[in-house]
N, C-alpha and C positions, 0 to 999 in steps of 0.2 A: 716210791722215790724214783726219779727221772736219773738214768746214767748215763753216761757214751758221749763222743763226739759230740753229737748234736745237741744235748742237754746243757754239757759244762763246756769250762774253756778246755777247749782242745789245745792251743798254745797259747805259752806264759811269756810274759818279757818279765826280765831283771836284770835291774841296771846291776853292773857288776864293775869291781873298781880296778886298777890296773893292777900288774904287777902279778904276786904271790895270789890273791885271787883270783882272776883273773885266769894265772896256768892252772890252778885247779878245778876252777870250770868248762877249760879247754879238753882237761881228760876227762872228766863228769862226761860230757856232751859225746868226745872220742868212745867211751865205753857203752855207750846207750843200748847200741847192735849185739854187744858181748853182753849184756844184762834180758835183752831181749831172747839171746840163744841163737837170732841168726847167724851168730860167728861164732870162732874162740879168743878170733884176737883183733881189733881193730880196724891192720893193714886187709884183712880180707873182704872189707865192705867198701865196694868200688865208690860210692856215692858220699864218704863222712869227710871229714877233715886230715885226716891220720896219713893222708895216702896224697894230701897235696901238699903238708906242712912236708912229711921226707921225700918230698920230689919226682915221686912215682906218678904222679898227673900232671901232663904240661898241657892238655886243650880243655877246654872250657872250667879254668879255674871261678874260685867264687874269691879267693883269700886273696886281701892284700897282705903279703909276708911281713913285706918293709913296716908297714902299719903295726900288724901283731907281731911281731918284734921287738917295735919300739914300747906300745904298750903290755907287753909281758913282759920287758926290761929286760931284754934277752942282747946279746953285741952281734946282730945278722942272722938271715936264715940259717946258713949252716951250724952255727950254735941252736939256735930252736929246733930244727931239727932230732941233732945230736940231745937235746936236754930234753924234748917230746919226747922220746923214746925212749929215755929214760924213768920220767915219769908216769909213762903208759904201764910200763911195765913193770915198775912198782907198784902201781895202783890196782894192776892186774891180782897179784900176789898180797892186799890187804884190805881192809874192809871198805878201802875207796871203792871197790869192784860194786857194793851196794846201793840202792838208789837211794838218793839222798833229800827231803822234801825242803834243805833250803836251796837247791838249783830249782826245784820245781813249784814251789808255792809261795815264795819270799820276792818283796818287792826291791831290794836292796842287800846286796852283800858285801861287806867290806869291812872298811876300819869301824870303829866308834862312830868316828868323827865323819865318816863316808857318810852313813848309813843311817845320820841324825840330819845330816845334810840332806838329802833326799827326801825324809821324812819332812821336814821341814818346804820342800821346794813344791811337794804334794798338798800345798795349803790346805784347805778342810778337808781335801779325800786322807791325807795323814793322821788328820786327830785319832786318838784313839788303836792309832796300831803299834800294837809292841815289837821295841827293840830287845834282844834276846841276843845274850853270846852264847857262841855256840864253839867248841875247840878254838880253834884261831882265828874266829872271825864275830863280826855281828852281822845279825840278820834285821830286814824291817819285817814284818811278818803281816799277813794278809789275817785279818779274824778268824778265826776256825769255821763259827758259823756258815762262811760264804762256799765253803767245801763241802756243807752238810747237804742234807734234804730241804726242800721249798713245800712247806705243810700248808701253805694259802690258800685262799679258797679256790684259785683257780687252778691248783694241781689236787682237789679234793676229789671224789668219788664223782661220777656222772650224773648231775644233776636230774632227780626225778621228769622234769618237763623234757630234757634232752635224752631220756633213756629208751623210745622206739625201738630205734633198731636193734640195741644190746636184749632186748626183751624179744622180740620176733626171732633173733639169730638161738637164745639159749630155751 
């Protein structure tokens, strides 16, 4: 079975809906580095988001604030801020801290009604994938299969007429 980078998708998009989704994918994304171990806490990874949403980066941002603001449904940076940091750090302290596979393998996160929507606007690539609630949300979900092993013929054993060199080498 083929692994890594170069095998699978190395990065996922998912549309994700505003609001209450939305900031919880904000910390998802925030705690990545603290899941990985290169940190303990967020604010210590020069490169995430955590450190330009509370104003500790002013040269080469990537965030429009005003933008995620608006749709986090938050009243200005300094409330997102102040409400980032609160959420970091409850997240820190419960099972949000774990990686979660519908930020990472789900086509759609949101309401019902988000998440049927989406499925629906993926006309035939949609058919067939399930809507699944999940605590407070629904997910669109990718098939399971598409994450497995690729047994086809051309990830099978090295074809006898192609086998020279694996045969000279052993």
């Amino acid at each position: 079975c083929r692994k890594g980078a170069f095998w699978e998708d190395r990065y996922h998009a998912t549309a994700i809906e505003s609001g209450e989704h939305l900031r919880r994918c904000l910390v998802y994304v925030d705690l990545n580095m603290v899941r990985a171990g290169a940190v303990k806490h967020p604010s210590e990874w020069a490169h995430g988001g955590y450190q330009e949403i509370q104003g500790m980066r002013r040269r080469n941002t990537i965030l429009s604030l005003d933008a995620l603001t608006e749709t986090a449904e938050v009243n200005g940076p300094a409330a997102l801020a102040q409400a980032h940091r609160e959420w970091v750090e409850e997240a820190l302290t419960s099972a949000l801290r774990q990686r979660d596979e519908a930020w990472s393998k789900s086509l759609a996160v949101g309401s019902e009604d988000f998440v049927l929507k989406n499925r629906e606007l993926l006309g035939g690539r949609g058919r067939g994938r399930a809507v699944v609630e999940k605590e407070e949300s629904f997910i669109l979900r990718e098939p399971h299969e598409i994450y497995g092993c690729n047994f086809s013929p051309e990830n099978q054993a090295i074809a006898s007429g192609n086998r020279y060199l694996w045969d000279v080498i052993s």
